[in-house]
C-alpha positions as CSV (number, residue, x, y, z in Angstrom):
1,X,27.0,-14.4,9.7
2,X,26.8,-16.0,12.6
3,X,30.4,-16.4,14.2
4,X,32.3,-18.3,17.4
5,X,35.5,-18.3,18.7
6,X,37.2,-20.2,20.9
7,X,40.0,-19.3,23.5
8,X,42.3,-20.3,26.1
9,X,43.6,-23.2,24.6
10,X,47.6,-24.0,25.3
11,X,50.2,-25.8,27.1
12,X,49.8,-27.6,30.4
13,X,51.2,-29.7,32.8
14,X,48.8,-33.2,33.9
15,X,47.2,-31.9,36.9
16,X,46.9,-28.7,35.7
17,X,43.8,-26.3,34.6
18,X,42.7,-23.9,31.4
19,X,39.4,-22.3,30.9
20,X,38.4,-21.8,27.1
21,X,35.8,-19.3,26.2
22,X,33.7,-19.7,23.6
23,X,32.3,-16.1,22.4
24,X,29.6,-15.7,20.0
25,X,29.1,-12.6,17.5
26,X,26.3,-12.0,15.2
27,X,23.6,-13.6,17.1
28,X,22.2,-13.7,20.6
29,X,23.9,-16.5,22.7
30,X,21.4,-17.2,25.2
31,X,19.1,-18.5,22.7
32,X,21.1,-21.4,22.2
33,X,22.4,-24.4,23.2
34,X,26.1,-25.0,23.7
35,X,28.2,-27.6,23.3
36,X,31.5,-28.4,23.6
37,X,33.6,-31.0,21.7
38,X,36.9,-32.2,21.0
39,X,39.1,-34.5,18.4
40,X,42.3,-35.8,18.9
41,X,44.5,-37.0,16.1
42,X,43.6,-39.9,13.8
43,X,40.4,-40.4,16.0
44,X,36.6,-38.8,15.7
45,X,34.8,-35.3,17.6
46,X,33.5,-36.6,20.2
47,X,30.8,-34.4,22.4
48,X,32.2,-33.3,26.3
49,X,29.8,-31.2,27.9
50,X,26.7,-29.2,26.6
51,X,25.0,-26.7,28.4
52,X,20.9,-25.2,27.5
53,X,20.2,-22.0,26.4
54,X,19.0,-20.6,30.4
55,X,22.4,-23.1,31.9
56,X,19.8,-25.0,33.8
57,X,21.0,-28.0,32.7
58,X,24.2,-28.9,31.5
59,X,26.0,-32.7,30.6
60,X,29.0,-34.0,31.0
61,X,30.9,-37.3,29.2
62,X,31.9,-39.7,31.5
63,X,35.5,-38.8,30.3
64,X,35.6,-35.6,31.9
65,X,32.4,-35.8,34.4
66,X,33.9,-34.2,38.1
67,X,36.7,-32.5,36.0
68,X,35.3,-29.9,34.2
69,X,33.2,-27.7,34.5
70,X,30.8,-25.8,31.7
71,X,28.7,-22.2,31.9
72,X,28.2,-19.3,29.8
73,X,27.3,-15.8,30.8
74,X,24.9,-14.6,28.6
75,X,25.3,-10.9,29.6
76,X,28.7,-11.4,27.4
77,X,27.4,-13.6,25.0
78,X,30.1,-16.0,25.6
79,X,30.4,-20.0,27.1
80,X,33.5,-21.4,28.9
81,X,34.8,-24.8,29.9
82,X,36.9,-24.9,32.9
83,X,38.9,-27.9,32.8
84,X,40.7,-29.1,35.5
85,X,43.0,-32.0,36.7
86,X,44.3,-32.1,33.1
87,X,45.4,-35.5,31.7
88,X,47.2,-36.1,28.6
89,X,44.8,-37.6,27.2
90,X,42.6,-34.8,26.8
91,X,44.7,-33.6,24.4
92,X,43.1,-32.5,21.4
93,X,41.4,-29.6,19.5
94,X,38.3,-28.2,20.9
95,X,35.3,-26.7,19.7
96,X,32.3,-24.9,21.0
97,X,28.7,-25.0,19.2
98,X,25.6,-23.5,19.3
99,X,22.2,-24.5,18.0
100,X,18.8,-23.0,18.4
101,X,16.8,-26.3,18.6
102,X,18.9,-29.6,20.2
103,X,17.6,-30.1,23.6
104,X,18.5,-33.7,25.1
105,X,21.0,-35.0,22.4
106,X,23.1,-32.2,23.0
107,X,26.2,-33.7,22.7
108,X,25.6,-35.1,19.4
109,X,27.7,-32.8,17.2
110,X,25.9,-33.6,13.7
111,X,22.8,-31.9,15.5
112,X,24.9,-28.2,15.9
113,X,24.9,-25.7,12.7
114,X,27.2,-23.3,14.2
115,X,31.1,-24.1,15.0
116,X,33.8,-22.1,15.9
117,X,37.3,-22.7,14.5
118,X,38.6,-24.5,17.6
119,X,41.4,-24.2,20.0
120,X,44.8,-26.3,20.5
121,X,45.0,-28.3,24.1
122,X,48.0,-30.5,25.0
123,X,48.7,-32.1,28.5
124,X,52.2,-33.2,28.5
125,X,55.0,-32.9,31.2
């Protein structure tokens, strides 16, 4: 079974920073894509950053571009997003994905098989 899980998620101030990991089990990380996504309340996941299966290339929404920051270390099998300059609107659950095959679309969530459960962020003062 092919597993993720993310971490790292919590309380901050605006201004502030979390990484999340996103560590995979039961399959071979750097063969995948990566992407990372989030949904707040009452409104639809929406695709922040992806990152290809060598982290040559990575993507960023306009949202967060210059903000965060995505990578993986495939030595660990595991992805992060560093998030800085924290605003409360990015408050919201995230999620990491992996998929074998999505290449430019890759923040298009219905394109990922594999989810983790996701982890809680909230910005608020």
């Amino acid at each position: 079974q092919l597993q993720l899980v993310e971490s790292g998620g919590g309380l901050v101030q605006p201004g502030g920073s979390l990484r999340l990991s996103c560590a995979a089990s039961g399959f071979t990380l750097g063969y995948y894509t990566i992407g990372w996504f989030r949904q707040a309340p009452g409104k639809e996941r929406g695709g922040i950053s992806c990152i290809s299966s060598s982290g040559g290339r990575t993507a960023y929404a306009d949202s967060v571009k210059g903000r965060f920051t995505i990578s993986r270390d495939n030595a660990k099998n595991t992805a992060y997003l560093q998030m800085n300059s924290l605003k409360p609107e990015d408050t919201a659950v995230y999620y990491c994905a992996a998929d074998l095959t999505v290449q430019e679309m890759c923040m298009m969530g219905a394109l990922y098989a594999d989810w983790g459960q996701g982890t809680q962020v909230t910005v608020s003062s």
